[in-house]
C-alpha positions in Angstrom: 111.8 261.6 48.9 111.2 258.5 47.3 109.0 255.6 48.1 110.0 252.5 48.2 107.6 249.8 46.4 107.3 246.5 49.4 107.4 243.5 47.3 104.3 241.5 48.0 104.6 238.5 50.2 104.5 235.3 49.0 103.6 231.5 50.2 105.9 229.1 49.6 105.8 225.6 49.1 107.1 223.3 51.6 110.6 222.6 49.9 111.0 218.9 48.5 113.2 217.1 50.5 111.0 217.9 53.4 107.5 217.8 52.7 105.8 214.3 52.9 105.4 212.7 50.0 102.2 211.4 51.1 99.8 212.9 53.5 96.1 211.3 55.0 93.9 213.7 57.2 91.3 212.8 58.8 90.4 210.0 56.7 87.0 208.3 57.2 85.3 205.1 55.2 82.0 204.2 55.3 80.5 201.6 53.9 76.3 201.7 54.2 74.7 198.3 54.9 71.1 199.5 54.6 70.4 199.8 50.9 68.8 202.0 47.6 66.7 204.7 49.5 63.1 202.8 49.5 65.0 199.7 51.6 66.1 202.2 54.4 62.5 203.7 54.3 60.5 201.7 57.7 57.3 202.0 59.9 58.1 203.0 63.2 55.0 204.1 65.8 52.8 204.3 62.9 55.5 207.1 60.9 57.4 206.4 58.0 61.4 207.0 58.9 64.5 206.7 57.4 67.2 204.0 59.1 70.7 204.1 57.6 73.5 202.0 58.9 76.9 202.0 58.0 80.4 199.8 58.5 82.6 202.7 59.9 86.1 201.2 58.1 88.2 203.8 58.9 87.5 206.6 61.1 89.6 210.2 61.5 93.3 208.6 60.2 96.2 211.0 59.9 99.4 209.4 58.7 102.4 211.0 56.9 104.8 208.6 54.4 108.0 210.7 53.7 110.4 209.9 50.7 112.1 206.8 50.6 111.1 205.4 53.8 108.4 202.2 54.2 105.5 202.8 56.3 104.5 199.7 57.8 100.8 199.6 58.8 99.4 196.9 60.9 97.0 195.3 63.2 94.6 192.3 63.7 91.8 191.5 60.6 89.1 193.8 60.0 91.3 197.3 61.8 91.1 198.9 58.4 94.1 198.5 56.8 93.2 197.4 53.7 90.9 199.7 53.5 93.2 202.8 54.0 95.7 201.3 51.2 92.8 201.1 48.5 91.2 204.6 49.5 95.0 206.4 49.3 95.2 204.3 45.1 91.6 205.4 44.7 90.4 202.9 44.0 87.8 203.5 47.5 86.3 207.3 47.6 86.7 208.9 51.2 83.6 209.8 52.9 85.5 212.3 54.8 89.0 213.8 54.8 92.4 214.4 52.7 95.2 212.6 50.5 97.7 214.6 49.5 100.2 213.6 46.7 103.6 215.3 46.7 101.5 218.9 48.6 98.5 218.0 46.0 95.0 216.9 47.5 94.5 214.1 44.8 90.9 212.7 46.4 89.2 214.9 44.8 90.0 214.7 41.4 88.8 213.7 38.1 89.7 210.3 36.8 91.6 212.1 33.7 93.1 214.3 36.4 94.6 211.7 38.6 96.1 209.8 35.3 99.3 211.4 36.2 99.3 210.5 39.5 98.5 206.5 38.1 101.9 206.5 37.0 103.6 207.7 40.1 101.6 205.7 42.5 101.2 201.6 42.2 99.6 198.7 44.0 100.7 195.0 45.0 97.7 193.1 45.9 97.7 190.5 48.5 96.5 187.8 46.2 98.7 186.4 43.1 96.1 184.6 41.7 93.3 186.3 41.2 95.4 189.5 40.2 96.5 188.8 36.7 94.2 188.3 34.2 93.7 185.0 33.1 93.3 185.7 29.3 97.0 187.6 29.0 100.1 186.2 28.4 102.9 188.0 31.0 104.5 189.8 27.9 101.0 191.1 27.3 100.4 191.6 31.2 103.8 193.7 31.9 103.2 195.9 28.5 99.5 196.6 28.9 100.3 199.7 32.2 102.9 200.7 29.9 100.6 201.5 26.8 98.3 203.3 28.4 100.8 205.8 30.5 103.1 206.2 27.8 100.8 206.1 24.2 103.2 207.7 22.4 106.2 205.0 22.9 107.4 202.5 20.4 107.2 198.8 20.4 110.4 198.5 20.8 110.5 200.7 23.4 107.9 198.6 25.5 109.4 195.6 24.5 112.9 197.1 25.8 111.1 198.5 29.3 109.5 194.8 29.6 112.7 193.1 29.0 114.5 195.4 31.6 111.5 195.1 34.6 111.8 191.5 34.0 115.4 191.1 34.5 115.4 193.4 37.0 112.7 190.8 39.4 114.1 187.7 38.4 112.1 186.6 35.7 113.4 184.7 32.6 112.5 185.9 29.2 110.9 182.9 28.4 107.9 183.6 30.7 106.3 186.3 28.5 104.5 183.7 26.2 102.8 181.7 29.2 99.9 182.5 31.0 99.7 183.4 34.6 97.9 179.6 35.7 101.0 178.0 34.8 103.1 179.5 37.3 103.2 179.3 41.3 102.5 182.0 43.6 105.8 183.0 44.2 106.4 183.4 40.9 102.8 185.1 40.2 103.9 188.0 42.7 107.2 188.7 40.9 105.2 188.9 38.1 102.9 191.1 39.8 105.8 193.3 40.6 107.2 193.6 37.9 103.5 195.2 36.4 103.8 197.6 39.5 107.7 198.5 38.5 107.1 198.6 34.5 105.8 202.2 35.3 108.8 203.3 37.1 106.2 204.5 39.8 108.3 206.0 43.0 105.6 205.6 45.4 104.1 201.9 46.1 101.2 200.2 47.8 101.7 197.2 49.0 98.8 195.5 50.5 99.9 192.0 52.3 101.7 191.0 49.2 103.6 188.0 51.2 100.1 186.4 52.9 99.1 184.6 50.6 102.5 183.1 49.8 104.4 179.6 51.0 106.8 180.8 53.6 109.6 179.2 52.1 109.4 181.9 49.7 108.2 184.7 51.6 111.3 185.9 52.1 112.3 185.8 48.9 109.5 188.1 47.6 110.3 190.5 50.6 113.9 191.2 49.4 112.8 191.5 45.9 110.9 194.3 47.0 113.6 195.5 49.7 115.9 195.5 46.1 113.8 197.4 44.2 113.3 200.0 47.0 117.0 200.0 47.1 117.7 200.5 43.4 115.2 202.9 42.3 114.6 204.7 45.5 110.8 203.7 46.5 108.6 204.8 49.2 106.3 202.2 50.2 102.6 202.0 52.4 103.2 198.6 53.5 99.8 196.3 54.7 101.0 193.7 57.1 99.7 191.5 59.8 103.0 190.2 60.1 105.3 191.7 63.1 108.3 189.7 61.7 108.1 191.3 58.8 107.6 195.0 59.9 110.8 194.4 62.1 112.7 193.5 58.9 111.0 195.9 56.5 110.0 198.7 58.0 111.5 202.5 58.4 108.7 203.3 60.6 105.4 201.1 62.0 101.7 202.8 62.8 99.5 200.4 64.3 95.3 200.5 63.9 92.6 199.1 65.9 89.1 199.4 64.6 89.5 201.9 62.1 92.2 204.3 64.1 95.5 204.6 64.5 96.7 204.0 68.3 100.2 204.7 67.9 103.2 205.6 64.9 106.7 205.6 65.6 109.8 204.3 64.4 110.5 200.6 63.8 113.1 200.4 66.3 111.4 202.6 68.7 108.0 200.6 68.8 109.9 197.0 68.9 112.2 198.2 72.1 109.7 200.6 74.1 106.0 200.7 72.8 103.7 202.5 74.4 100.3 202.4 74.0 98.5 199.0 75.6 97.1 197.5 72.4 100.8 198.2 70.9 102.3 195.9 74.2 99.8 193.6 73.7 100.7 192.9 70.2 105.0 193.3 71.0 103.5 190.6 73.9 102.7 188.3 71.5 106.2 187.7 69.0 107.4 184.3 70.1 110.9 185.3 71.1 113.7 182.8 72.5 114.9 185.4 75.2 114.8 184.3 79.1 113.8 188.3 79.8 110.7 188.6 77.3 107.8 190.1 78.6 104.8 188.1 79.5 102.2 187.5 77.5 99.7 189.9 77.7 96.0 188.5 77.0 93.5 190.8 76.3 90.0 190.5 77.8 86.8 190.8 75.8 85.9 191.0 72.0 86.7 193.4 69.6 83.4 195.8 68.7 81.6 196.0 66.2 82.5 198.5 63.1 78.7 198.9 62.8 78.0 200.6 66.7 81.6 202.1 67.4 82.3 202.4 71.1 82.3 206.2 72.1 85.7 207.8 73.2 88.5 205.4 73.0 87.8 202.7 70.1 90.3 200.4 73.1 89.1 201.3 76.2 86.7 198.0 76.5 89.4 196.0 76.8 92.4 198.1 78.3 92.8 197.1 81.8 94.2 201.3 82.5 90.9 203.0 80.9 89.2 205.3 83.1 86.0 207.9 82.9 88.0 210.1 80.0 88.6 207.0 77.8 85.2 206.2 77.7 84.6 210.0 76.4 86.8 211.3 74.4 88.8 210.3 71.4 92.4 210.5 72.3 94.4 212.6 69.6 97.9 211.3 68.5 100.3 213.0 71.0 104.2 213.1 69.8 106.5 212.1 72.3 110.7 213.1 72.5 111.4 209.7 71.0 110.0 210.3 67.7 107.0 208.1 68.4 103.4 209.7 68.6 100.7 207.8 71.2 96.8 208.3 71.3 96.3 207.4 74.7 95.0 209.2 77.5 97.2 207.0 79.7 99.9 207.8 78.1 99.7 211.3 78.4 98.3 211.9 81.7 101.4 209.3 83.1 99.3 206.4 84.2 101.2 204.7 81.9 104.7 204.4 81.1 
């Protein structure tokens, strides 16, 4: 009798078209406010301690961005939203947690080693004016990302992959030999996104790149990018404080408060039912022209401080259904049947619907 050799088992990646194309665990920021090491050294009771204090930006965020789709992140100034978009385009470390890029962790790595992932991975910035360089002409501004990810390429091949970007945003040919002072802010942003498309990146950051803008022609920037997404199949971590826009814009909203995210779910989903009370506070807010709107729901109290976080729920100071647990325990994002997923201890012990 024969035996039979049993082929060794094997792990698998998850396949393509299902895995995330980004993912964020547990993702903490601090930022220290107390100094080199002698200015955090003090006399206290006649000993010599150590006092360190820090901004806790971000604190314990899990998101997942799948292909194609726009992630809309919001909530009020100073919730950390910024700060997540610079920390996932490295250009923030992580005090504690993951990014992963396509299934690989990318936080970690080497700034030769991430190169590659430059390329995939680009960033709008919220202001126009202070993110082109002053001393480059636009045709000098659009080829520079191109150089350096693709040294081996022609001029004429730059020139032709400028040309093309340009075109493709709206901008006339004639712009590449003026400087970026002689144009408005509307225009700056399409120039600033056509640097972000000159890579052909298929994943982009875009971190309030509408604020800063006239509104007149905030919605012209907003299908420009809504085009490109379209036509060369982007994914995008969108930065917003702008509810308007996530309605129009978004595949999918997660909303953060002080550094955590309260609740993720589908932009249609979130606009007709949200859930968790900061999330109906905010819905509360959108001036809307129907007879049937919900009230406006005011919120008592001030926000705490990012310095001496609250202990349990970052919310429950000012969330009129917070009990005992809230002010204990950090509630965990809990998926629901709709799609959406809630961190609320309300919410899941059915005090609140």
């Amino acid at each position: 009798m024969t035996a039979t050799a049993t082929a060794p088992v094997r792990e698998t990646a998850a396949p393509e078209a299902i895995r995330p194309l980004l993912e964020i665990r547990g993702l903490e920021k601090r930022f220290s406010l107390s100094g080199d090491f002698l200015e955090q050294l003090k006399f206290k009771g006649g000993k010599l301690v150590r006092e360190q204090e820090y901004v806790h930006a971000i604190n314990g965020v899990d998101l997942e961005i799948q292909r194609g789709e726009a992630l809309c992140v919001v909530g009020e100034s100073g919730c950390g939203k910024s700060t997540v978009a610079r920390t996932v385009m490295g250009l923030l470390h992580p005090s504690a947690g993951e990014i992963r890029y396509d299934g690989t962790r990318i936080d970690d790595l080497s700034t030769r080693a991430l190169m590659p992932y430059r390329r995939r991975m680009q960033m709008i910035f919220q202001n126009p004016y202070a993110s082109l360089n002053p001393r480059m002409t636009i045709q000098q501004t659009l080829e520079e990302p191109i150089r350096l990810h693709h040294p081996d390429w022609s001029q004429q091949q730059v020139r032709d992959q400028v040309a093309e970007v340009m075109a493709s945003v709206g901008i006339a040919p004639d712009w590449g030999k003026r400087y970026g002072h002689e144009f408005s802010g509307g225009q700056r942003q399409r120039i600033a996104i056509a640097r972000a498309l000159a890579v052909d990146p298929e994943f982009i950051v875009a971190d309030e790149p509408i604020s800063a803008l006239d509104v007149s022609i905030q919605a012209q920037v907003l299908n420009l990018l809504m085009d490109a997404q379209r036509d060369r199949h982007l994914t995008y971590l969108f930065i917003t404080h702008d509810l308007a826009v996530v309605e129009h814009f978004g595949t999918r909203v997660a909303v953060m408060y002080l550094g955590r995210v309260c609740e993720v779910a589908p932009t249609a989903t979130l606009f007709a039912t949200p859930r968790h009370p900061y999330t109906q506070a905010l819905m509360s807010a959108i001036p809307r022209l129907e007879d049937d709107r919900p009230q406006h729901i005011r919120l008592e109290g001030e926000v705490p401080t990012p310095v001496n976080l609250p202990s349990g729920c970052v919310f429950h100071a000012r969330c009129p259904h917070a009990n005992a647990r809230c002010r204990e325990e950090v509630p965990a994002l809990i998926a629901s049947d709709d799609g959406a997923r809630v961190a609320c201890h309300a919410v899941e012990e059915g005090r609140l619907d």
